[in-house]
C-alpha positions in Angstrom: 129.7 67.5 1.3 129.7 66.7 4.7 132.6 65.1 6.7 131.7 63.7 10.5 134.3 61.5 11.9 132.5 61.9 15.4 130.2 61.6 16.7 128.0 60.8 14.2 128.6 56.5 13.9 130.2 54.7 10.8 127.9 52.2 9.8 129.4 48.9 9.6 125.8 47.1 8.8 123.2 47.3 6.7 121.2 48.1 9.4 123.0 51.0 10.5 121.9 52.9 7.7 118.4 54.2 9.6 117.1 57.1 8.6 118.3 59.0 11.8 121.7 58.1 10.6 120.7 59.9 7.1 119.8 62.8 8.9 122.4 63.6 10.6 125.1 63.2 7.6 123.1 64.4 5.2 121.3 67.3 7.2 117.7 67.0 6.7 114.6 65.7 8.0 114.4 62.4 6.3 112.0 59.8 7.5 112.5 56.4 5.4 115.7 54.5 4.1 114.9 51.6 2.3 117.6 49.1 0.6 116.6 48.9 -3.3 120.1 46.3 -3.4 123.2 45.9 -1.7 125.8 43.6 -2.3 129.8 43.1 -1.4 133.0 42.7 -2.8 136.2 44.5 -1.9 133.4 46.6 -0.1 130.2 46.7 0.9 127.6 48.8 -1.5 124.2 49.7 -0.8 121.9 52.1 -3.3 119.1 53.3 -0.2 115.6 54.9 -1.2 115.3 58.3 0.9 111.9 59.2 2.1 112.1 63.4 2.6 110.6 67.1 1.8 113.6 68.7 1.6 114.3 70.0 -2.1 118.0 69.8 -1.8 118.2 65.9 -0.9 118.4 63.4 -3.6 115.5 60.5 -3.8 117.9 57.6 -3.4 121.9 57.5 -2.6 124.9 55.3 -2.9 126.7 54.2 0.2 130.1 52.6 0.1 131.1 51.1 3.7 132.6 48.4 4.7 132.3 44.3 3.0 130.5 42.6 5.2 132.2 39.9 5.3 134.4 39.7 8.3 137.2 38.0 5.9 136.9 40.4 3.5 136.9 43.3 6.0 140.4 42.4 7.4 141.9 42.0 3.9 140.2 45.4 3.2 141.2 46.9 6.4 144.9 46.2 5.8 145.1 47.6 2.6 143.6 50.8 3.6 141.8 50.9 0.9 138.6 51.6 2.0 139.6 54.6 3.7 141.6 55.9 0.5 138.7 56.1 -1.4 137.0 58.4 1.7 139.9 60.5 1.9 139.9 61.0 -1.8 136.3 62.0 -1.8 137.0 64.5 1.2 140.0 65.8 0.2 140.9 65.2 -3.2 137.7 65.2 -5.4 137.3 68.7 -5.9 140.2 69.2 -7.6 139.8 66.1 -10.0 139.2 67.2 -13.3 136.8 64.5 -14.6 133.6 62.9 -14.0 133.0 61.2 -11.2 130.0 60.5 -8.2 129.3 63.6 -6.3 129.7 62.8 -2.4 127.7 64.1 -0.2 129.1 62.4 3.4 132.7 61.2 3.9 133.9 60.0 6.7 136.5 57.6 8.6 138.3 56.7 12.0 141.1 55.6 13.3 139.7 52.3 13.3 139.8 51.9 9.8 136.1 51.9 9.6 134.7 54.3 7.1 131.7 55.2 4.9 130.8 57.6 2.0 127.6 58.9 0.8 127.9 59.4 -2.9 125.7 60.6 -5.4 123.2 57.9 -7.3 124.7 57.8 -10.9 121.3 56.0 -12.2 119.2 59.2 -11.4 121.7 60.9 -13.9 121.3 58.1 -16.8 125.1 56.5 -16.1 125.3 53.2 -17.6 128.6 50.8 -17.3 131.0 50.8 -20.4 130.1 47.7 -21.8 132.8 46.5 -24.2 130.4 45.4 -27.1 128.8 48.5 -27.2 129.6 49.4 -31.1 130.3 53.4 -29.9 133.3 51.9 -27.7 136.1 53.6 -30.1 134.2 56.8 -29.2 133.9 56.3 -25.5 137.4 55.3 -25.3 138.3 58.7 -26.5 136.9 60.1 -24.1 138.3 58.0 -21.1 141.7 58.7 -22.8 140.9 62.4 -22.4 140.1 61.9 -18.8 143.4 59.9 -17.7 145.3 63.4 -19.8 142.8 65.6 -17.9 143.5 64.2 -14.4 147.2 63.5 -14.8 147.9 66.7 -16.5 146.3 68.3 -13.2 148.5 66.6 -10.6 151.9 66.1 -12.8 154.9 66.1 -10.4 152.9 68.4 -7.4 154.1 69.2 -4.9 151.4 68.1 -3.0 152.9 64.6 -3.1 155.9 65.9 -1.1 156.4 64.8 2.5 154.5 67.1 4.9 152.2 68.0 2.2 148.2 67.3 2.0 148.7 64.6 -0.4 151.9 63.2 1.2 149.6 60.1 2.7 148.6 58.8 -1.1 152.7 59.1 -2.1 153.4 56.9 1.5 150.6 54.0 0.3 152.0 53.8 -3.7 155.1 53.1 -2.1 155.9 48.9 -3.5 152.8 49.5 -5.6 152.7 46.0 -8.1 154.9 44.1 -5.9 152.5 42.1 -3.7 151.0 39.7 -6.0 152.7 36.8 -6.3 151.1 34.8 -3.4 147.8 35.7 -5.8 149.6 35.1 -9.1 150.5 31.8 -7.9 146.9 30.8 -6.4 145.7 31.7 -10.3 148.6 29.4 -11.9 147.3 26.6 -9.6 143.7 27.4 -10.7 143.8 28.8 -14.2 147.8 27.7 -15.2 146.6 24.4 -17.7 143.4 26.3 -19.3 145.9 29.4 -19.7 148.8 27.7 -21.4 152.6 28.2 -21.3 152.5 32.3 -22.4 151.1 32.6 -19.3 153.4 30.3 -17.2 156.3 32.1 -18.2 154.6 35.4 -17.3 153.8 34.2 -14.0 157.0 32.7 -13.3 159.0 36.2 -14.5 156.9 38.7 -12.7 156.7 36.1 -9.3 160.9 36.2 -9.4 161.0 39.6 -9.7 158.3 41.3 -8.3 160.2 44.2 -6.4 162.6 44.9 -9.4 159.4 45.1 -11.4 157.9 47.5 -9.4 160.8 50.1 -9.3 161.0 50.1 -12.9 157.0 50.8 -13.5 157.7 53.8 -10.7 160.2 55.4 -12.4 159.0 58.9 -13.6 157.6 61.6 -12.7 154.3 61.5 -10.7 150.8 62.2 -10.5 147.5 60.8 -8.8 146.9 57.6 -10.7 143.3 56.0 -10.4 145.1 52.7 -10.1 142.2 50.1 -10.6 141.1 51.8 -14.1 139.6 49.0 -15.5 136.1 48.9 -17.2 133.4 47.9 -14.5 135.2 50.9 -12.5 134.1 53.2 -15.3 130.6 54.5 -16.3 129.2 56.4 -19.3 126.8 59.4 -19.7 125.7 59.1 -23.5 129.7 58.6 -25.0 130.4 60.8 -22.1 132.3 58.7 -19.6 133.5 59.3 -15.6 135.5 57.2 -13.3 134.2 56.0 -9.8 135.6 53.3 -7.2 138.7 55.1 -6.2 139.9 53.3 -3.6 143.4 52.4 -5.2 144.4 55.8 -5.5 148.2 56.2 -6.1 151.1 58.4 -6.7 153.2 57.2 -10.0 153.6 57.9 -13.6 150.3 58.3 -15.8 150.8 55.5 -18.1 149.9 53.1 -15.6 146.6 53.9 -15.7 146.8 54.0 -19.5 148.5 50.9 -19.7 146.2 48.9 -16.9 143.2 49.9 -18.8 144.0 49.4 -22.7 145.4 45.9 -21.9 143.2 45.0 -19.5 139.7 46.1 -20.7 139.6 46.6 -24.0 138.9 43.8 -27.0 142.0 43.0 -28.2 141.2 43.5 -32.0 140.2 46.7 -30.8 143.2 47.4 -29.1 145.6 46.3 -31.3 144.2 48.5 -34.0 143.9 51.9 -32.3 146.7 51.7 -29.2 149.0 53.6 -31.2 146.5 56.0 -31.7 145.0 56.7 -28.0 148.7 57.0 -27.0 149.2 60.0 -29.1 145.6 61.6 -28.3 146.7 60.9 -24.1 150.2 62.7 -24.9 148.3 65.7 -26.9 146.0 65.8 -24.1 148.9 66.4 -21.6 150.7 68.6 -24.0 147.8 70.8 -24.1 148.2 71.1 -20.1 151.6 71.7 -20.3 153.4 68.3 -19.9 155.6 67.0 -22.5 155.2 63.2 -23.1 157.0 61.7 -26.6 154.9 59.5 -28.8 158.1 57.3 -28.7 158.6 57.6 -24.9 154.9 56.7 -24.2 155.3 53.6 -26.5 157.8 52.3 -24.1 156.1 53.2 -21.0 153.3 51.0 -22.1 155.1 48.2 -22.7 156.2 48.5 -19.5 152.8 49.3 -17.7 150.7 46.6 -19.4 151.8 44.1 -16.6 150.0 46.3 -14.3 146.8 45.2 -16.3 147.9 41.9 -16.0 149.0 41.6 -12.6 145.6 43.2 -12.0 143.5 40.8 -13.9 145.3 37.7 -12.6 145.3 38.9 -9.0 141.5 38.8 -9.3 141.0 35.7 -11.0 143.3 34.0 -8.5 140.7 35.0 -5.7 138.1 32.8 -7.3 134.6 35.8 -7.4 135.6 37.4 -4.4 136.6 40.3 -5.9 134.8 40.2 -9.4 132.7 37.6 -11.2 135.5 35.1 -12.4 134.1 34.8 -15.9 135.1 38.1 -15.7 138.2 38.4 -14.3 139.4 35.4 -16.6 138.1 37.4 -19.3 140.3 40.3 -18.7 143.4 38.1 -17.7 142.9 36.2 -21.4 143.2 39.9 -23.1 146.2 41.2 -20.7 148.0 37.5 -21.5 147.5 38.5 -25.2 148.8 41.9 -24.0 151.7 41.9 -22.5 152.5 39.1 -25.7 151.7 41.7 -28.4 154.1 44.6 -26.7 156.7 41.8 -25.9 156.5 43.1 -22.0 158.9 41.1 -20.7 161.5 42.3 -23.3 160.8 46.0 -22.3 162.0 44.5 -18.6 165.2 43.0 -20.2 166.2 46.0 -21.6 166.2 47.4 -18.2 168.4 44.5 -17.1 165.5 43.0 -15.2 165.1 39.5 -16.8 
C-alpha cells in the first residue's frame, strides 16, 4: 500500500479521480477511470473501472473520500472520522486479525481531507450479511470469532498508551456514547408516538445521563473496538465474513462491539435464542488468546453495552436517511428497543447507581 500525503492531491470530487491521479497512487501506467456508481453518506464512495496492462493492478477499485455534500463534509470533518478510517488502513490494518478490504493508497492532511484506495470486494465474491439469509446462525459464528480474534490481539496494549502509535485512537474514544442526545431527541420528535413509551423512557434515561453512561460502558480493560459493527458494515465470503467501514475506530472494552452488534443487527428471535450462546463462544475465543473473560462477567457487560446498539440505531434514525436508509435504521432501533427491554438495560445502570 501506498501512502502520499504530498504531493500527490486528495480528491475531494468525483472528478478528481482521473486516471493520472490513479497513476500516481497506485504506481502504474493506467489510462481509463470510469465511475460504475458512486454515492454518499457519512462519506463519499465510488467503485472506478481501471483501464491498464499492468498485471499487478486490479480491474476496478473502491475509493472512500470525502461526502460530497458540503453539510455532510463538515459534520464528517469534525468527527475525524474520515481520517480514522485512513489512519487505520495505514497504520493499523496489518496487524488486524480478520477479514477486511486490502488498501492499496491511504492518505490524509492536515486539512482533514483524506482518501483511501481499497481493494473491490465484488471481484472476490463478498456479499452483505443479509439478516434473512437462513445460514445467519452460521455466519454469526463467525463474526463472533472475529470480534475474539481482533480484541484478543489488542487487549490492554500498550500501544494505546500516551506517546505510543496508537495513543491518537485512545485520545478520540475519549466520551465515546455521550454525544447523542441532541440526535436521540430529533428521533423522539420523529419516531417517539410510532415507537411507544419503552422507548420514551429509554430516551429520556440515557438523554439525563449521558456522560455517567458513558464512563460506565468504558470501564475495563481496552482494546481497538470496530465501534460501528453493525450489519451493512459487515460482508460475507461463502459463511466466511470480514469487517469494512472502519471509521469509528475506538479504544474500549470488547463487548461493545459485541453488544452493538447482537442487539442492533440481529432478528430478535434469533437473538434471544442463541445470545447466551455467542457470548460463551466470544469468551472461548479470547481465552484461547490468552484473555480471561467469565461467562457471568460478559453477561453483565452486555447488558450494559446493548445501549451502544441502541444509541447507535436511534442516532441514525433521528437523522432522517442521511446516514442509512430510514427503513433501515428504524428497523434496527425497533430490535435494540426490544433489546435493551429483554436484558433490562437500564437496571444494569441502576445497579451501578446510575438511574
Amino acid at each position: 500500500m501506498t501512502q502520499i500525503p504530498v504531493p500527490v492531491e486528495i480528491p475531494v470530487e468525483i472528478d478528481d479521480l482521473t486516471p493520472n491521479w490513479f497513476a500516481a497512487v497506485l504506481g502504474g501506467d493506467v489510462r481509463g477511470a470510469t465511475v460504475i456508481e458512486s454515492h454518499s453518506g457519512t462519506t463519499g464512495r465510488a467503485r472506478i473501472a481501471l483501464t491498464h496492462d499492468e498485471p499487478e493492478l486490479p480491474p476496478s477499485v473502491f475509493v472512500k473520500f470525502a461526502p460530497f455534500s458540503a453539510a455532510q463534509r463538515a459534520f464528517v470533518d469534525e468527527q475525524g472520522m474520515g481520517v480514522a478510517e485512513a489512519r487505520f488502513y495505514a497504520e493499523i490494518a496489518p496487524d488486524v486479525p480478520v477479514a477486511k478490504p486490502a488498501a492499496f493508497h491511504a492518505a490524509w492532511d492536515d486539512e482533514r481531507r483524506y482518501v483511501m484506495v481499497l481493494e473491490d470486494l465484488e471481484l472476490s465474491g463478498a456479499a452483505p450479511i443479509e439478516s434473512d439469509r437462513v445460514d445467519l446462525s452460521t455466519v454469526i459464528d463467525g463474526v463472533i470469532d472475529n470480534f475474539a480474534a481482533l480484541h484478543g490481539a489488542f487487549h490492554g496494549s500498550p500501544r494505546f498508551a500516551a506517546g505510543a502509535d496508537l495513543a491518537w485512537v485512545a485520545k478520540r474514544s475519549r466520551g465515546y456514547g455521550a454525544g447523542g442526545p441532541p440526535f436521540v431527541t430529533m428521533a423522539v420528535d420523529a419516531f417517539g408516538d410510532e415507537l411507544g413509551d419503552g422507548f420514551r423512557e429509554f430516551a429520556d434515561f440515557y438523554c439525563r445521563r449521558a456522560v455517567d453512561v458513558a464512563s460506565v460502558i468504558a470501564e475495563g480493560t481496552h482494546t481497538l473496538v470496530h465501534g460501528d459493527a453493525h450489519m451493512g458494515n459487515m460482508f460475507a465470503i461463502g459463511v466466511a465474513s470480514g469487517f469494512y467501514d472502519w471509521a469509528v475506530i475506538g479504544a474500549a472494552p470488547g463487548m461493545r462491539d459485541v453488544g452493538y452488534f447482537l442487539t442492533n443487527s440481529v432478528p430478535t428471535g434469533l437473538r434471544r435464542s442463541e445470545e447466551r450462546r455467542w457470548l460463551a463462544r466470544y469468551c472461548d475465543g479470547l481465552a484461547r488468546r490468552g484473555v480471561t473473560l467469565t461467562t457471568d462477567d460478559a453477561w453483565e457487560q452486555y447488558r450494559l453495552q446493548a445501549l451502544t446498539g441502541w444509541v447507535a440505531a436511534v442516532c441514525t434514525a433521528g437523522m432522517g436517511s442521511k446516514w442509512q436508509p430510514i427503513e433501515v435504521a428504524v428497523r434496527s432501533t425497533k430490535r435494540s428497543i426490544t433489546a435493551v427491554a429483554d436484558l433490562d438495560t437500564i437496571g444494569a445502570f441502576a445497579q451501578r447507581d446510575v438511574t
